[in-house]
PDB file with one MODEL, atoms N, CA, C and O in Angstrom:
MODEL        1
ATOM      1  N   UNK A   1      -3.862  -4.556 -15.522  1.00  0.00           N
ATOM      2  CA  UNK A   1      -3.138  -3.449 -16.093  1.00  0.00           C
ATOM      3  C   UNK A   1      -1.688  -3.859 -16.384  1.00  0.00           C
ATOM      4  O   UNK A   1      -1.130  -4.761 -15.759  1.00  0.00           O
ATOM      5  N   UNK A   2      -1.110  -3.158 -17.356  1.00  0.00           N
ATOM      6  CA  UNK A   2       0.301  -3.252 -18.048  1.00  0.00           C
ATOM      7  C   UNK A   2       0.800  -2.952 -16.697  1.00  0.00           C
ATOM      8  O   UNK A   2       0.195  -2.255 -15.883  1.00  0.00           O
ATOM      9  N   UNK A   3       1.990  -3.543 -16.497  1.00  0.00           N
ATOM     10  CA  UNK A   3       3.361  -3.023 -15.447  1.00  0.00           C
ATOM     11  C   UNK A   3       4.656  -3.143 -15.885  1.00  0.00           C
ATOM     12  O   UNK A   3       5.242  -4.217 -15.747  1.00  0.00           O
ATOM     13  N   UNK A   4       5.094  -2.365 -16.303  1.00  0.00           N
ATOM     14  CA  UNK A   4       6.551  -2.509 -16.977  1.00  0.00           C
ATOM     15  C   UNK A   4       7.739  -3.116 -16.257  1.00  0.00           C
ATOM     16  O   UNK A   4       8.678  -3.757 -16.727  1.00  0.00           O
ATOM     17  N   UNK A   5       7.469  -2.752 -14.964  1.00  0.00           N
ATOM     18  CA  UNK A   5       8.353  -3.187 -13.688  1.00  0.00           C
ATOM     19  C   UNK A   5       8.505  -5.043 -13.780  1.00  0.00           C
ATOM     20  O   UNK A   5       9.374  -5.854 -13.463  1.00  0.00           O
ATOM     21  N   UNK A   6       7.210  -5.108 -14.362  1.00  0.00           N
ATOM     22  CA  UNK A   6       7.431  -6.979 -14.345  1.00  0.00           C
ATOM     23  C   UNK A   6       7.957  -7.638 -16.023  1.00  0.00           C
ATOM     24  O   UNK A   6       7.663  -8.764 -16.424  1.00  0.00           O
ATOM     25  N   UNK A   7       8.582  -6.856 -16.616  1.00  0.00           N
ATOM     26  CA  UNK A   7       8.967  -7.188 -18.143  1.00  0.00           C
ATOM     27  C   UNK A   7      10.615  -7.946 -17.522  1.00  0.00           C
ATOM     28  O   UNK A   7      11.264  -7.676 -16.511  1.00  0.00           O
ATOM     29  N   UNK A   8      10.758  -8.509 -18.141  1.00  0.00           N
ATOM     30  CA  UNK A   8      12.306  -9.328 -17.926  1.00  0.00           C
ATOM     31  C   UNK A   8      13.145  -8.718 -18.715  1.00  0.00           C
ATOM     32  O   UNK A   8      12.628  -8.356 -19.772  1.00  0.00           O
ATOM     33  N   UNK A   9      14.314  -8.457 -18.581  1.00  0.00           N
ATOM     34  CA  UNK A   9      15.419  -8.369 -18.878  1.00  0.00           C
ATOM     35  C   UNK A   9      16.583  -8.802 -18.386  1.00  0.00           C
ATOM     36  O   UNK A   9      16.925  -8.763 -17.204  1.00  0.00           O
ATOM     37  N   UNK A  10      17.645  -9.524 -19.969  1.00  0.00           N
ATOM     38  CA  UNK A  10      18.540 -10.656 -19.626  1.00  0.00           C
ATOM     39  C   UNK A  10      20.235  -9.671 -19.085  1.00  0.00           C
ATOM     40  O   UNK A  10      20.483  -8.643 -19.715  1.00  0.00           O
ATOM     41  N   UNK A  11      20.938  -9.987 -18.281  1.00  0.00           N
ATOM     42  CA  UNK A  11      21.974  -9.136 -17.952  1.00  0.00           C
ATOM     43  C   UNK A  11      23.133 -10.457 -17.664  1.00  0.00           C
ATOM     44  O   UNK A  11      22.930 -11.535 -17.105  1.00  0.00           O
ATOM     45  N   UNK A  12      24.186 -10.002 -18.174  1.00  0.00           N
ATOM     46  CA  UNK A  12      24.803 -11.077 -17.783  1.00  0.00           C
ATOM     47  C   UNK A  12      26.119 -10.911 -16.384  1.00  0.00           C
ATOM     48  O   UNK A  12      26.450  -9.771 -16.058  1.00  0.00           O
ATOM     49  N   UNK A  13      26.487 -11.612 -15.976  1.00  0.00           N
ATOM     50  CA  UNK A  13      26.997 -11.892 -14.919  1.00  0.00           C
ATOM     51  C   UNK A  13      28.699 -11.474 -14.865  1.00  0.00           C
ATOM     52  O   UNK A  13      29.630 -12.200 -15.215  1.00  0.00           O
ATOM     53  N   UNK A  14      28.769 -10.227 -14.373  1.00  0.00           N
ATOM     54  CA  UNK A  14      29.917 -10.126 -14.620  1.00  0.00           C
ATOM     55  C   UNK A  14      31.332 -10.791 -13.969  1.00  0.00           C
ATOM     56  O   UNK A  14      32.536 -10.582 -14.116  1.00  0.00           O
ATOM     57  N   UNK A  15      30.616 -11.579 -13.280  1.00  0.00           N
ATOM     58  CA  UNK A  15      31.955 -12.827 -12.597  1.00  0.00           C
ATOM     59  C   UNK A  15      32.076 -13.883 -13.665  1.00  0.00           C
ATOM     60  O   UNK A  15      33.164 -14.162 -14.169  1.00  0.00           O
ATOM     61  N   UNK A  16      31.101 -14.386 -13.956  1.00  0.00           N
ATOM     62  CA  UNK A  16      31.710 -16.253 -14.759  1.00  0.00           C
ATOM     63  C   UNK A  16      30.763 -15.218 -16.437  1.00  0.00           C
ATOM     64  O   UNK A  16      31.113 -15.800 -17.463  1.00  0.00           O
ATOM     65  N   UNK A  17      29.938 -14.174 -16.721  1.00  0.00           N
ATOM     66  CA  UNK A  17      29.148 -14.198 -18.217  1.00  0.00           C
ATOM     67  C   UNK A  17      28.424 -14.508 -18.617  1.00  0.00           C
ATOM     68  O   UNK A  17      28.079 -14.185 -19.753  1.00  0.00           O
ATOM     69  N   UNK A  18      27.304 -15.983 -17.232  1.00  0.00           N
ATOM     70  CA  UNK A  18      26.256 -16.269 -17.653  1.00  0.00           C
ATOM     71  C   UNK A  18      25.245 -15.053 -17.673  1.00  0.00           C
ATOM     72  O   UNK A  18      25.433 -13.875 -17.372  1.00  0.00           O
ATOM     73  N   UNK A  19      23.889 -15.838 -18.210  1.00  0.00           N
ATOM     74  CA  UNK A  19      22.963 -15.018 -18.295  1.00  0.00           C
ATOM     75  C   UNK A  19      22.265 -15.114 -17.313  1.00  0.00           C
ATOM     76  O   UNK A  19      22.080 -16.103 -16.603  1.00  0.00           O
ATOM     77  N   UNK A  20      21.805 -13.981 -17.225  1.00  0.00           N
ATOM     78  CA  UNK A  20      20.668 -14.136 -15.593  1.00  0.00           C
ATOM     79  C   UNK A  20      19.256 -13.268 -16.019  1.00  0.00           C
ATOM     80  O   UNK A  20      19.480 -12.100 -16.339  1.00  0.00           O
ATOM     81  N   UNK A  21      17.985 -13.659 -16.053  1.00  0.00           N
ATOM     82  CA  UNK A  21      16.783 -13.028 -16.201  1.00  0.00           C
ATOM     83  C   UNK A  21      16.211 -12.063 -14.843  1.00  0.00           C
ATOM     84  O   UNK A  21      15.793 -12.611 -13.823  1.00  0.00           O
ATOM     85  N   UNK A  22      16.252 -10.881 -14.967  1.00  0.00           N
ATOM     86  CA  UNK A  22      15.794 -10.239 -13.927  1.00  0.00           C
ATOM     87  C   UNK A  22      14.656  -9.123 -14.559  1.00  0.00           C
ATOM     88  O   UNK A  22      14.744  -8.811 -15.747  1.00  0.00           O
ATOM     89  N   UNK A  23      13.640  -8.574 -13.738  1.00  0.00           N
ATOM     90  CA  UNK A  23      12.503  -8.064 -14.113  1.00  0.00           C
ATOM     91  C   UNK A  23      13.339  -6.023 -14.291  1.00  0.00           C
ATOM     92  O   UNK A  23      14.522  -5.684 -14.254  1.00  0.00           O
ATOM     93  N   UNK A  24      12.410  -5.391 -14.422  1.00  0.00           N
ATOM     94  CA  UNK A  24      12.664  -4.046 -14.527  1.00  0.00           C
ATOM     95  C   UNK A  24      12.861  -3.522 -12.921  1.00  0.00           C
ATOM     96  O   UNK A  24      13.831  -2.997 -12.375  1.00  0.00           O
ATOM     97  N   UNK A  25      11.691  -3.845 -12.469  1.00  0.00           N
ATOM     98  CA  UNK A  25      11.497  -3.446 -11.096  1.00  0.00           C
ATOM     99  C   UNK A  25      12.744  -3.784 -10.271  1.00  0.00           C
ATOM    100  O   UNK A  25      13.177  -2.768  -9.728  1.00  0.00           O
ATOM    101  N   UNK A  26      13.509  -4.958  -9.982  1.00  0.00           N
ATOM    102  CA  UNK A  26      14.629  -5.384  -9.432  1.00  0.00           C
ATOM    103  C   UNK A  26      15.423  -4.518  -9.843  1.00  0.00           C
ATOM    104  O   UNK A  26      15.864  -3.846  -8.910  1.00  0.00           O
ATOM    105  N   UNK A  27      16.075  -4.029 -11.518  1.00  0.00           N
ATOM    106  CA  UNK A  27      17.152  -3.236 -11.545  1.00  0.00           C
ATOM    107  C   UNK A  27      16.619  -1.793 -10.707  1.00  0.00           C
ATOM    108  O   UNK A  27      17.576  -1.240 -10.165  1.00  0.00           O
ATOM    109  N   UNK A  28      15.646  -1.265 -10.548  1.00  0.00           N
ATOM    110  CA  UNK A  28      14.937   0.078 -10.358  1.00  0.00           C
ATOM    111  C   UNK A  28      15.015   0.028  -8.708  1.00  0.00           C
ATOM    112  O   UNK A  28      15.076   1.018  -7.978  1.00  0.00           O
ATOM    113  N   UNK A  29      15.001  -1.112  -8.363  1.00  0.00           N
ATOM    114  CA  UNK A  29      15.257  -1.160  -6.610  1.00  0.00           C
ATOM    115  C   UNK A  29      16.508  -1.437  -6.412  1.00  0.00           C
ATOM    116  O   UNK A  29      16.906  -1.549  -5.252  1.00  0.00           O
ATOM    117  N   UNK A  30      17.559  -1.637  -7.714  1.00  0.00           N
ATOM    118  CA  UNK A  30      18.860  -1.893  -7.016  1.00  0.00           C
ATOM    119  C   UNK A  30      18.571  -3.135  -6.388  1.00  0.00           C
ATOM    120  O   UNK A  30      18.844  -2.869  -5.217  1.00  0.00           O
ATOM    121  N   UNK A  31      18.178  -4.370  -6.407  1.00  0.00           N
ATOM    122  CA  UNK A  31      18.372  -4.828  -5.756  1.00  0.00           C
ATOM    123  C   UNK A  31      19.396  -6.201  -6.104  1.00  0.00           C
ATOM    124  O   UNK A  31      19.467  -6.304  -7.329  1.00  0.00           O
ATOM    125  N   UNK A  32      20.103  -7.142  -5.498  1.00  0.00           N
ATOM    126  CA  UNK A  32      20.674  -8.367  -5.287  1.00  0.00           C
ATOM    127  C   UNK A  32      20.284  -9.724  -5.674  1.00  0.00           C
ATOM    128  O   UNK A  32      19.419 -10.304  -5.018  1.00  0.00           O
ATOM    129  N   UNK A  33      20.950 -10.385  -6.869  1.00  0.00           N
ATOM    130  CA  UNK A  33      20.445 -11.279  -7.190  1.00  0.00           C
ATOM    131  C   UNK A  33      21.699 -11.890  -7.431  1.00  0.00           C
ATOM    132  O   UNK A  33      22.782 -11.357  -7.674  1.00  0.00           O
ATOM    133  N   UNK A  34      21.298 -13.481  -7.294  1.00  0.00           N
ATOM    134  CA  UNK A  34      22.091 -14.621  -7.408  1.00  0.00           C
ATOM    135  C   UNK A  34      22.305 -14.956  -8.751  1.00  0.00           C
ATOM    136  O   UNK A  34      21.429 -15.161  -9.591  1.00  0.00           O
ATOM    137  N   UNK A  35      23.440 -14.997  -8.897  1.00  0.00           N
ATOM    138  CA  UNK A  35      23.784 -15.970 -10.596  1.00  0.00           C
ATOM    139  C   UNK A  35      23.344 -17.254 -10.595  1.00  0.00           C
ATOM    140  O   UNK A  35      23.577 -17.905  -9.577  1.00  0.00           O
ATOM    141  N   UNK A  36      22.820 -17.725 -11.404  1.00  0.00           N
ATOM    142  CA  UNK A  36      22.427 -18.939 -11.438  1.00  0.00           C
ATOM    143  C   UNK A  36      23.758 -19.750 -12.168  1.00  0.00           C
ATOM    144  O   UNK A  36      23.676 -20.977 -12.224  1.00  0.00           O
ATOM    145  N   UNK A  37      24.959 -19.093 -12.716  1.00  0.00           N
ATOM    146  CA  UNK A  37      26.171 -19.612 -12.990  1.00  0.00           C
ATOM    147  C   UNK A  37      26.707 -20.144 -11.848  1.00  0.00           C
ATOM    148  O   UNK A  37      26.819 -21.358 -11.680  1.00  0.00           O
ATOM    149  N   UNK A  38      27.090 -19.205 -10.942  1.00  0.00           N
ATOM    150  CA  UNK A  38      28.701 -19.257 -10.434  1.00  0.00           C
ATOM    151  C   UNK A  38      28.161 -18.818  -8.947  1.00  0.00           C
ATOM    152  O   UNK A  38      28.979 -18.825  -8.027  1.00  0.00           O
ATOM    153  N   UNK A  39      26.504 -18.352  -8.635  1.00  0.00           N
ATOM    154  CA  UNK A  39      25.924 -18.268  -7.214  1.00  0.00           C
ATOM    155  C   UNK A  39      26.363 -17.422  -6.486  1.00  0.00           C
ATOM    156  O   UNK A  39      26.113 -17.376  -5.282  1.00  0.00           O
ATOM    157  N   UNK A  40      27.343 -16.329  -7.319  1.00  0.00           N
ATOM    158  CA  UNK A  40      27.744 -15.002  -6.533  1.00  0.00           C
ATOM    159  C   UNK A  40      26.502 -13.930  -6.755  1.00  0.00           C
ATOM    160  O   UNK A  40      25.537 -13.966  -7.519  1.00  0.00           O
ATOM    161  N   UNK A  41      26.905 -13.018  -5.824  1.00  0.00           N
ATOM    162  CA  UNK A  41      25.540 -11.776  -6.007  1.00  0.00           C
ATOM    163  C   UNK A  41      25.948 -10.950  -7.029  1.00  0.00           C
ATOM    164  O   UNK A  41      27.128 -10.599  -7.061  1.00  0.00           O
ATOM    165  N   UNK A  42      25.155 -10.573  -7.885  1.00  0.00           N
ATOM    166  CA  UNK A  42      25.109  -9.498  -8.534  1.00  0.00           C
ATOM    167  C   UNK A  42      24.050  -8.395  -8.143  1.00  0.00           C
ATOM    168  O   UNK A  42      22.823  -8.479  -8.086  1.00  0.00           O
ATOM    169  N   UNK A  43      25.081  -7.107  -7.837  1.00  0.00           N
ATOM    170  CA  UNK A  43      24.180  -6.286  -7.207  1.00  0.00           C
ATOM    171  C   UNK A  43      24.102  -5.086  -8.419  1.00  0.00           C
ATOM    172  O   UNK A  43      25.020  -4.596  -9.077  1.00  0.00           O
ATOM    173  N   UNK A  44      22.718  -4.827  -8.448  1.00  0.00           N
ATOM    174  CA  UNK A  44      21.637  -4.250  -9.666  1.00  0.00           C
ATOM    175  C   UNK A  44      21.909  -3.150  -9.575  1.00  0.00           C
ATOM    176  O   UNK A  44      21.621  -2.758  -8.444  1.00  0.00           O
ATOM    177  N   UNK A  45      22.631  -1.847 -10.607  1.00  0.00           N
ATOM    178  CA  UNK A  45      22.482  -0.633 -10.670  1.00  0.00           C
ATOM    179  C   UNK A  45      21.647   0.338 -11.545  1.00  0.00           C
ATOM    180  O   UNK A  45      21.641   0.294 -12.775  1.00  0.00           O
ATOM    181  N   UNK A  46      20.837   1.350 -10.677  1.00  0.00           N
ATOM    182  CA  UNK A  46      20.190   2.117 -11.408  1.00  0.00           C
ATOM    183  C   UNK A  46      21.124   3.502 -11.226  1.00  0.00           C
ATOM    184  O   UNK A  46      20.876   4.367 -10.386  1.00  0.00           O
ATOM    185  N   UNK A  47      22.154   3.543 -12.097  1.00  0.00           N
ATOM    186  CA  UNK A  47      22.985   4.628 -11.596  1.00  0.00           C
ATOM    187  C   UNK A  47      22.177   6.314 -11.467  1.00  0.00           C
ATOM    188  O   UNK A  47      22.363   7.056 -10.503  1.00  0.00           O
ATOM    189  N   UNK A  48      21.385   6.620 -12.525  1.00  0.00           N
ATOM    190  CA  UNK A  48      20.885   7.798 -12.345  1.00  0.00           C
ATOM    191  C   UNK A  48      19.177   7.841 -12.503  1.00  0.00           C
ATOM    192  O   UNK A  48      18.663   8.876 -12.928  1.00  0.00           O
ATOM    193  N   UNK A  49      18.691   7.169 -12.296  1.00  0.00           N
ATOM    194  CA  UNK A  49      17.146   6.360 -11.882  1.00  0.00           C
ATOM    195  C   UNK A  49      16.438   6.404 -12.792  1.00  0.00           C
ATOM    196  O   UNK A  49      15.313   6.844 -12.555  1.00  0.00           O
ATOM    197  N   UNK A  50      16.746   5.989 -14.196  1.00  0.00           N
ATOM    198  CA  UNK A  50      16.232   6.216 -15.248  1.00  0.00           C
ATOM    199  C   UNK A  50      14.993   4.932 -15.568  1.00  0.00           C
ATOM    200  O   UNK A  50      13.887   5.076 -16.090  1.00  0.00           O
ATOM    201  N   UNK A  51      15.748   3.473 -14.963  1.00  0.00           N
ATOM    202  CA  UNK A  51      14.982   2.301 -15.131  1.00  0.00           C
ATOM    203  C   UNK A  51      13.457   3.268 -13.946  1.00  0.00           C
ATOM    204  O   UNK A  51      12.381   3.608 -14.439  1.00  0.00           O
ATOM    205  N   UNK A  52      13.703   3.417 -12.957  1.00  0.00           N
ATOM    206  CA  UNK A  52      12.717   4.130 -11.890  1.00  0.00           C
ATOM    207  C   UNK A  52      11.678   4.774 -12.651  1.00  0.00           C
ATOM    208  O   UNK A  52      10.540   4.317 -12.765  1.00  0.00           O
ATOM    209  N   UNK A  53      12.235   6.218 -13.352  1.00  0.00           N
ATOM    210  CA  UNK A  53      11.399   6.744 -13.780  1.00  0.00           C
ATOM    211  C   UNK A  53      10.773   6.092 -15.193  1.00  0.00           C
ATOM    212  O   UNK A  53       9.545   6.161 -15.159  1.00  0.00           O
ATOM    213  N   UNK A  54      11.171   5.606 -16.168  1.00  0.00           N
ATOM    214  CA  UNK A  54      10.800   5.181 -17.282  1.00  0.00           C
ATOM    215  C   UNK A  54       9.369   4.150 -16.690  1.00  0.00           C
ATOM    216  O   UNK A  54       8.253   4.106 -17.207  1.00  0.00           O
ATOM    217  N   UNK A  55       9.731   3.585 -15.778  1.00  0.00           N
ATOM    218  CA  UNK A  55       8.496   2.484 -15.489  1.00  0.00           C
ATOM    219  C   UNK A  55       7.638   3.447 -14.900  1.00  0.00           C
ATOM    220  O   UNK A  55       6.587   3.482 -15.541  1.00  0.00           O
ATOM    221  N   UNK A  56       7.640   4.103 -14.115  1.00  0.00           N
ATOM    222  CA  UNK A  56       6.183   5.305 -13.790  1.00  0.00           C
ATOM    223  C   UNK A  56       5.781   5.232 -14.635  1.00  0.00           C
ATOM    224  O   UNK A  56       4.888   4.505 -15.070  1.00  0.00           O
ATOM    225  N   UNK A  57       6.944   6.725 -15.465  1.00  0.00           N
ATOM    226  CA  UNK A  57       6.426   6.934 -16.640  1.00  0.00           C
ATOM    227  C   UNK A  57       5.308   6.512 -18.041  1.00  0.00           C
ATOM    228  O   UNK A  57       4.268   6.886 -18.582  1.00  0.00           O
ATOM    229  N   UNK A  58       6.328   5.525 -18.126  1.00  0.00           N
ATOM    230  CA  UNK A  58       5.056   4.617 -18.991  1.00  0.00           C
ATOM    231  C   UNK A  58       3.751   3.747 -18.198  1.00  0.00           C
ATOM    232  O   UNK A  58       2.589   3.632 -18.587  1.00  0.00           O
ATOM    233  N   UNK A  59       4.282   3.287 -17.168  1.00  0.00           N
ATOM    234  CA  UNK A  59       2.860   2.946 -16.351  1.00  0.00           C
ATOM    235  C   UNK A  59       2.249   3.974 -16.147  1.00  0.00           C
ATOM    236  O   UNK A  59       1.104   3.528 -16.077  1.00  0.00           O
ATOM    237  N   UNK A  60       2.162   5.077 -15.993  1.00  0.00           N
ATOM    238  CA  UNK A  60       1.479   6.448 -16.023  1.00  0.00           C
ATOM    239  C   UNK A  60       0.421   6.661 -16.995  1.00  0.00           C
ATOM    240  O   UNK A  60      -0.794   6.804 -16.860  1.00  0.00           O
ATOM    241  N   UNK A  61       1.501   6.638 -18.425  1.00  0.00           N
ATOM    242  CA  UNK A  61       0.824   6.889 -19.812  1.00  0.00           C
ATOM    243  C   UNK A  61       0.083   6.007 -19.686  1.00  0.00           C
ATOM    244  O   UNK A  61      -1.111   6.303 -19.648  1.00  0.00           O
ATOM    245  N   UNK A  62       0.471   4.597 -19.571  1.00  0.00           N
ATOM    246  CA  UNK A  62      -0.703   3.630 -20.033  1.00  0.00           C
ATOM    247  C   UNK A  62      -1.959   3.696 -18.960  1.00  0.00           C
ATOM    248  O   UNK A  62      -3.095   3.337 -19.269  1.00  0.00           O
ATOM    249  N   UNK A  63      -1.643   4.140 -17.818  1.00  0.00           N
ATOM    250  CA  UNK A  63      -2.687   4.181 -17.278  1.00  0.00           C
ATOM    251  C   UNK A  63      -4.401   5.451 -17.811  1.00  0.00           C
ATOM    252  O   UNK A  63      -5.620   5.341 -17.677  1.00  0.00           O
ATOM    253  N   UNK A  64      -3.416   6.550 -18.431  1.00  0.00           N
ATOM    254  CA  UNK A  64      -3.973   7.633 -18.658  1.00  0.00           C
ATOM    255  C   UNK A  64      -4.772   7.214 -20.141  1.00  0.00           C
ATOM    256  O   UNK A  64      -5.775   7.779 -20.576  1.00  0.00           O
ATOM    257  N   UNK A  65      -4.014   6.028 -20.808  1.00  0.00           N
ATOM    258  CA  UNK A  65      -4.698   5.851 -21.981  1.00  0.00           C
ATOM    259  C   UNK A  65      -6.189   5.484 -21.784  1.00  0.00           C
ATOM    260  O   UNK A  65      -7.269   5.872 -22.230  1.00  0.00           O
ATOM    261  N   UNK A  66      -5.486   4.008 -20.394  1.00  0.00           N
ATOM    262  CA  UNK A  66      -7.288   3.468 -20.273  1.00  0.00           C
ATOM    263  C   UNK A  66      -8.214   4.741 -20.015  1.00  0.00           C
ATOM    264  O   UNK A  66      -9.006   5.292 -20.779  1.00  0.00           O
ATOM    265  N   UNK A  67      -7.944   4.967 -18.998  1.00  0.00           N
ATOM    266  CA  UNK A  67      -8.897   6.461 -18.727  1.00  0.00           C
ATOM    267  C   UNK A  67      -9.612   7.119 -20.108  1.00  0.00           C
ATOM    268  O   UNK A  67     -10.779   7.404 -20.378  1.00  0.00           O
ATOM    269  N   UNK A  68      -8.833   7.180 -20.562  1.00  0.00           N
ATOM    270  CA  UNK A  68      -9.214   7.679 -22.067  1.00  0.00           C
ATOM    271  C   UNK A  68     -10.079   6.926 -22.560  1.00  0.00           C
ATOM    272  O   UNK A  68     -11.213   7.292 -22.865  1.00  0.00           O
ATOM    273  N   UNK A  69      -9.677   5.911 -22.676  1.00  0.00           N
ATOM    274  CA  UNK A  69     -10.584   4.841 -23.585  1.00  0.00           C
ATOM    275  C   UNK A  69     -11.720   4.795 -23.204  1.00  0.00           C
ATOM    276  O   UNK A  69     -12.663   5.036 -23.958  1.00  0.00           O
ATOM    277  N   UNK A  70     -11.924   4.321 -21.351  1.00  0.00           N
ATOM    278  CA  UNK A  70     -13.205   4.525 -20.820  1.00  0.00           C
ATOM    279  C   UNK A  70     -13.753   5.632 -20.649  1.00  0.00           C
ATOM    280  O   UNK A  70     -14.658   5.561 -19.817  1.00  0.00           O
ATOM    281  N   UNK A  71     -13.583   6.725 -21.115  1.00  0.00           N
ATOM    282  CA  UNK A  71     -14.274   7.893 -21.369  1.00  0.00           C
ATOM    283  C   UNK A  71     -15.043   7.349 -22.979  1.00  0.00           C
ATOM    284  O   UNK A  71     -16.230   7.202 -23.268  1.00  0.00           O
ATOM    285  N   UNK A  72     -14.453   7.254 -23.365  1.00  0.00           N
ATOM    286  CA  UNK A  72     -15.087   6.986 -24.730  1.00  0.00           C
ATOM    287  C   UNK A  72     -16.078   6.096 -24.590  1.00  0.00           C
ATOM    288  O   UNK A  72     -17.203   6.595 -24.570  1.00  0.00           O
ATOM    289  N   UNK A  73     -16.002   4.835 -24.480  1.00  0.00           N
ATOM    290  CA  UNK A  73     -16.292   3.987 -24.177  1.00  0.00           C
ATOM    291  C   UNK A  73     -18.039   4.211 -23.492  1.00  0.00           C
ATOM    292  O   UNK A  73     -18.996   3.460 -23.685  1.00  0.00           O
ATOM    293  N   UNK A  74     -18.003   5.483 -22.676  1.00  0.00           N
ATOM    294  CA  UNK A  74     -19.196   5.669 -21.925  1.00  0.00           C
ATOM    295  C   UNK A  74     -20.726   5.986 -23.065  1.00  0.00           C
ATOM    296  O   UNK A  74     -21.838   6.166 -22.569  1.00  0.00           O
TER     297      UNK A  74
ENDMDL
END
C-alpha cells in the first residue's frame, strides 16, 4: 500500500543551507535530524499538524479507493 509518510522531501538547513532529504513522517513527528553539511540538528516543525493530518488523510483515501476497487473487482 501507498504511504505518504515515506515520500521524501528536500529542506534545507538553516545553519550552513545545505540540503537535507527527510521523509513526510519525520516532519509529522517533529522529529531531529542531522545535517549532513555542518552535523548540527535540525529540529522538524509541524507547527499546526497539517503534514500529520494530510498523510492520514490521503492514506485514508487511498486506502478507501482499494476497497473500492476490490468491491468491483468481486
Amino acid at each position: 500500500m501507498f504511504d505518504l509518510g515515506k515520500q521524501n522531501i528536500d529542506i534545507k538547513c538553516p545553519s550552513c543551507g545545505s540540503r537535507n532529504t527527510v521523509t513526510l513522517s519525520q516532519v509529522a513527528n517533529q522529529a531531529a535530524v542531522k545535517c549532513r553539511g555542518c552535523s548540527q540538528n535540525i529540529n522538524l516543525k509541524d507547527k499546526d499538524g497539517s503534514a500529520r493530518r494530510g498523510i492520514k488523510e490521503l492514506n485514508d483515501s487511498i486506502k478507501d479507493l482499494e476497497n473500492v476497487f476490490k468491491k468491483i473487482g468481486r
